[in-house]
N, C-alpha and C positions, 0 to 999 in steps of 0.2 A: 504494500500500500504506500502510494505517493506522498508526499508533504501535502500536494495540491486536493488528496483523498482527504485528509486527516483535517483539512483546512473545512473541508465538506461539511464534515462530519458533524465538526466542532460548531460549525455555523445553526445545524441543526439543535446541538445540546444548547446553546445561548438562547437558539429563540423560546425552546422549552423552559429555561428559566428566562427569559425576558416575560412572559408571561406570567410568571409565577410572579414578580416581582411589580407589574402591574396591578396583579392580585391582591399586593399583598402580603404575600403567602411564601416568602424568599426564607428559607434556616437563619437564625438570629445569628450572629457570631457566638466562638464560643469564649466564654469568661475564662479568667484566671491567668496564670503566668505558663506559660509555652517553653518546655525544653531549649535551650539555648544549640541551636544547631551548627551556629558559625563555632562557638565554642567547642563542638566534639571534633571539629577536623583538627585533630594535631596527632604528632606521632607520637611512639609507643618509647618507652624509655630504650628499647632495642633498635630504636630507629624509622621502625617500619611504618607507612603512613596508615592515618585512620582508616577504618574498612565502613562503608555502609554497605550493607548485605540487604538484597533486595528481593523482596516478593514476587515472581512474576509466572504467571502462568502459562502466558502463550505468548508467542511473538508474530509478525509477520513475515519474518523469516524462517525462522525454525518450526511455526503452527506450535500446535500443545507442545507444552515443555511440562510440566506435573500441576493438574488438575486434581491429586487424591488429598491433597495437604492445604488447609484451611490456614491463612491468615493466620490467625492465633497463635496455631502448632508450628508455625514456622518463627512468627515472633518468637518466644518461648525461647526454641531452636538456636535461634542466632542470636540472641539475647543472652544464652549459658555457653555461648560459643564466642563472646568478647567483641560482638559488634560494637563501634562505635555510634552508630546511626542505624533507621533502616527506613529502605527506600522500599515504597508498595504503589505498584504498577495501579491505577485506577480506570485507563481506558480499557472505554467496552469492546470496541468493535474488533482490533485485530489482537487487542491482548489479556482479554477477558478479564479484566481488572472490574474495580469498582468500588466507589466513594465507601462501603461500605466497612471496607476492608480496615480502612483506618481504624476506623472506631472498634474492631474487632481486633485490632492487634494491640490498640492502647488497653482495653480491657482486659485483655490478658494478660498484659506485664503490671497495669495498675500505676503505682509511683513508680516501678522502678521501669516503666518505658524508656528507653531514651528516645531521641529526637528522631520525628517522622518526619520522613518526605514523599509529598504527593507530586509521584510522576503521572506526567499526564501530556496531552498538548493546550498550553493556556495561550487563549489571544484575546481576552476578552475581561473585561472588569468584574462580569457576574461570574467568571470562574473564580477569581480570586475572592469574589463574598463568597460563595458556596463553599470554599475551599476553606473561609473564617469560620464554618459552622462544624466543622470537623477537629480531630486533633493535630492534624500539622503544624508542623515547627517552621518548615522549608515548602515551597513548591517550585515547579521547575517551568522556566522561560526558555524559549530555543529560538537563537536567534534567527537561525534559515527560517522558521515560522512568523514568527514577527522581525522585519527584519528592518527594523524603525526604530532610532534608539529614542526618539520623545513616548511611542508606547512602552520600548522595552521601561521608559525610567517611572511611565506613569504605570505600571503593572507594578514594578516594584516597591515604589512608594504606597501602593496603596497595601500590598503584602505586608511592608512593614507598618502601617497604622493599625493593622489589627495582631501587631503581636507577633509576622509571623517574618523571615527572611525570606528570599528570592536565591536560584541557583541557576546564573545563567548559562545558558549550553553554549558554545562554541564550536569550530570544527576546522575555522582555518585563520590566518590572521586579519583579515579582512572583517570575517566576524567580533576577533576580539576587541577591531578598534570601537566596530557600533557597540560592543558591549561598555568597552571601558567609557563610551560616550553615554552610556545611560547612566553609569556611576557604580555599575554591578560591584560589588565586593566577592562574592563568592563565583569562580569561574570554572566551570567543567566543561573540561575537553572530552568530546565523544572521538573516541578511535573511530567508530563506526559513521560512514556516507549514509544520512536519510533517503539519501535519494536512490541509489544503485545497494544499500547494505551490504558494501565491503568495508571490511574492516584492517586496519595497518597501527598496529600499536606503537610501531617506530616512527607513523606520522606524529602521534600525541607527543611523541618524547623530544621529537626534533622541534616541533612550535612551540613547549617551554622554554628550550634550549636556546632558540632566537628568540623570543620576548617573553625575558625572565617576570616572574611577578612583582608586580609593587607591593611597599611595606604594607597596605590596610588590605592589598588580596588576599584569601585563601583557594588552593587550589586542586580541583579533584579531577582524575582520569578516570575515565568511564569506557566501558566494551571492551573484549578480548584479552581480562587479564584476568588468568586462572591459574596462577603458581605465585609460589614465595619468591621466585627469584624474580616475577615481573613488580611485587610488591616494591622490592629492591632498586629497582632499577629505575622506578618513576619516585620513591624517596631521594634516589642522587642527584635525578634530575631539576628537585623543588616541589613534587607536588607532597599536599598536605596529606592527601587524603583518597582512599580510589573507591569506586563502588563496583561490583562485582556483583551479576544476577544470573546469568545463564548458568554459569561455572558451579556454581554452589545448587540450586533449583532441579538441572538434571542428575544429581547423586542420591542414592538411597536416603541421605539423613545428612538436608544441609547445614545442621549445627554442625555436623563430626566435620564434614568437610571445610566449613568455616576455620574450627580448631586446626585442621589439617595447612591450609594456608594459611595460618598467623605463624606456623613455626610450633 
């Protein structure tokens, strides 16, 4: 599925809540204080950068990836497994996610949740309310999707008036300038082309390596790393932090395998 699909799609989920929001009838935000997510990207006193371990079900490349394992069981999982963060896939159509999921993985950890992140495709201000009425810490912007850094800065500010952070995606350095022109602080590089899903994790390593981060960045590599020694390897480089979801998701028991790459 294309960016230009996903844009479709997305257009369709707004008008369901633009409606709702005429109504009325839009999820209130939610109260209290929100895990601190900028604050879990850091590395490990061994070096290694933070891990968000993520939820996902299916992809558009791969189709089902593990559909028997609920939300919750996999929280748990990566949670006793020394996640830093954990990222849960929320879109319906090609990865069978679902708003729902969140609030099933925070209920299952309770206080001791750490920081969620709603992956998803956001281009729209009533994702970021709907997204306030959940428990996210973090949700995710991509620039090839919005590729406007006055929306990308007006999505993140509005992210953070409710509490929560912004994690923009990136992919080449073109994108990082619109990024670093919304004011992003938190920047993840996708190994992975939305468009063609090829993935080159030597890409991700080389565009830190010519534009290093600034002091208020944090930065996290995302797709195609599935070993401790790729965890290594984007630590020497500068990034803070990596997220890893296919890698962990297709093993019998993604806490063991989580344990298995931290070393």
């Amino acid at each position: 599925m294309s960016l230009e699909r996903f844009r479709a799609v997305k257009r369709e989920e707004t008008a369901r809540l633009r409606a709702l929001a005429e109504r009325g009838a839009m999820p209130a935000p939610r109260g209290g204080v929100r895990p601190d997510f900028l604050a879990a990207l850091r590395r490990d006193a061994a070096g290694l950068p933070a891990v968000i371990a993520e939820y996902k079900r299916a992809s558009p490349s791969r189709g089902s990836i593990r559909e028997d394992l609920t939300a919750a069981e996999v929280a748990r999982r990566y949670a006793e497994g020394g996640a830093s963060a954990l990222s849960i896939l929320t879109e319906e159509s090609a990865f069978k996610g679902s708003l729902r999921f969140l609030e099933e993985a925070a209920e299952a950890l309770g206080a001791a949740c750490p920081p969620l992140l709603r992956k998803d495709f956001i281009l729209d201000p009533l994702q970021v309310a709907a997204t306030a009425a959940t428990p996210a810490s973090a949700l995710l912007l991509i620039v090839r999707l919005t590729p406007d850094a006055a929306l990308l800065r007006e999505l993140r500010e509005q992210a953070e008036s409710f509490g929560m952070q912004a994690v923009v995606e990136i992919f080449d350095e073109g994108d990082l300038e619109l990024a670093r022109r919304s004011g992003a602080r938190i920047i993840q590089v996708n190994a992975r082309d939305l468009e063609t899903f090829r993935t080159d994790v030597n890409a991700g390593l080389e565009l830190i390596r010519r534009c290093p981060p600034r002091q208020e960045e944090r930065w996290i590599a995302a797709s195609g790393l599935s070993r401790t020694e790729h965890l290594r390897a984007a630590a020497e480089v500068g990034y803070d932090a990596v997220l890893v979801g296919t890698a962990l998701m297709e093993q019998p028991d993604p806490g063991a395998a989580l344990r298995a790459l931290l070393g």
